[in-house]
C-alpha positions as CSV (number, residue, x, y, z in Angstrom):
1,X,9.6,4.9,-33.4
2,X,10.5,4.4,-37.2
3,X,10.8,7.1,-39.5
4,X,8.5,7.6,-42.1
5,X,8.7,9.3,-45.6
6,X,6.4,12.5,-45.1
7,X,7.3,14.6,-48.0
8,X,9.3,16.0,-51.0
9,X,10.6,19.3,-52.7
10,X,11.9,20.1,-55.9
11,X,14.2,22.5,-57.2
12,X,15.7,23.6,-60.7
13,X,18.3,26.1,-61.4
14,X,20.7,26.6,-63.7
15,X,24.0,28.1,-65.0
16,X,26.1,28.5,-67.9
17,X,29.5,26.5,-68.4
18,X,32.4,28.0,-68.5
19,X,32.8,26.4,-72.0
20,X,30.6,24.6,-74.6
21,X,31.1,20.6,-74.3
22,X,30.2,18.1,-76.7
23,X,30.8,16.3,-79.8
24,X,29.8,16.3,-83.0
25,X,26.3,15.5,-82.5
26,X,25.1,17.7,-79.6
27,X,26.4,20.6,-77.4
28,X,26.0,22.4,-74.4
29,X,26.5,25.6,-73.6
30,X,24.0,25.8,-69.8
31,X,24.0,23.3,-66.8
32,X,20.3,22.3,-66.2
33,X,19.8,20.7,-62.4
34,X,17.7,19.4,-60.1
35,X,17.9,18.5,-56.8
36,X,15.0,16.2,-55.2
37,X,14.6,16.6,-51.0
38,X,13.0,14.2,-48.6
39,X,11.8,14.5,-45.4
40,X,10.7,11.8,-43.0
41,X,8.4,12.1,-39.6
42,X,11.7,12.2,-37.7
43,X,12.5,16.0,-39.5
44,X,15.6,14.3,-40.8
45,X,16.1,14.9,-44.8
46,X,17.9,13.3,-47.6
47,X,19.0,15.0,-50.8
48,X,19.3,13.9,-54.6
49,X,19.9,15.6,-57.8
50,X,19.5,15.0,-61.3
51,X,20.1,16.9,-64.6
52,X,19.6,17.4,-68.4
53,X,22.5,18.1,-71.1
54,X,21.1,19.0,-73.9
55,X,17.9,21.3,-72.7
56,X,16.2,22.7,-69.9
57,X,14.1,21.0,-67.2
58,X,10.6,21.9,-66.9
59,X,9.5,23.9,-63.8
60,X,10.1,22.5,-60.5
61,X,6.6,22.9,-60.2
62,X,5.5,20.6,-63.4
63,X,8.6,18.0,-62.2
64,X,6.8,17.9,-58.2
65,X,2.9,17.6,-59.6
66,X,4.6,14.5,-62.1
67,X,6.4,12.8,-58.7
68,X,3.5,13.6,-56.6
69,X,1.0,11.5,-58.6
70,X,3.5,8.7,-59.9
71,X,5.8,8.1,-57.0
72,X,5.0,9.9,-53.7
73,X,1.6,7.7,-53.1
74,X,4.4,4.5,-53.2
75,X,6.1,6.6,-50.8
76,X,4.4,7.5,-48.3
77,X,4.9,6.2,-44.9
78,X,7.4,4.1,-45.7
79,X,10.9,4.0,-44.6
80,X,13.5,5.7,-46.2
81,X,15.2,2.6,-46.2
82,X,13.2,0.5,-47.8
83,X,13.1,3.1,-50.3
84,X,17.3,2.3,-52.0
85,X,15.7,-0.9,-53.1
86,X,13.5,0.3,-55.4
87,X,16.2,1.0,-58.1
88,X,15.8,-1.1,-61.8
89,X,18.5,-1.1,-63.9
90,X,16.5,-1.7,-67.8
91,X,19.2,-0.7,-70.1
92,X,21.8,-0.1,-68.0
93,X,20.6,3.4,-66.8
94,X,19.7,4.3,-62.9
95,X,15.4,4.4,-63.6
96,X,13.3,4.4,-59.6
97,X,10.3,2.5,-60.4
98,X,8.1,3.3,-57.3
99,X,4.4,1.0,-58.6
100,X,1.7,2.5,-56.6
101,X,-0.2,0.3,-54.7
């Protein structure tokens, strides 16, 4: 049997640095991060994460409802594989682009 994507969870947290970085222009005093979690039929789980610099993240509730109606229904029963495929590049900069269907 193939393993399917089944669901997701989000969460946020955050922390402060043990410095301030940055340059002239901006600065940042707090780590904002996310991590995204998969799970497929199989029980098996993947893990991402992602971040902000410059300001917090909204709630992990706000960031799930977002995913849920613009990339989960692209998701759905599909395989976890097919999934690393789905990565554009516009700009240089890592964007999933999951087109519902």
């Amino acid at each position: 049997m193939t393993s399917t994507v089944k669901q997701i969870r989000i969460h946020c947290f955050d922390y402060p640095r043990d410095r301030i970085i940055g340059d002239s222009q901006i600065s940042s005093s707090k780590v904002w991060i996310g991590a995204l979690e998969i799970f497929d039929s199989e029980g098996m789980s993947g893990l991402g994460f992602f971040q902000s610099l410059t300001s917090p993240l909204p709630s992990a509730s706000s960031i799930k409802s977002l995913v849920d109606y613009m990339c989960l229904p692209a998701m759905i029963d599909r395989t976890p594989e097919s999934l690393i495929h789905q990565v554009v590049r516009p700009r240089g900069g890592n964007i999933f682009f999951f087109p519902t269907i």
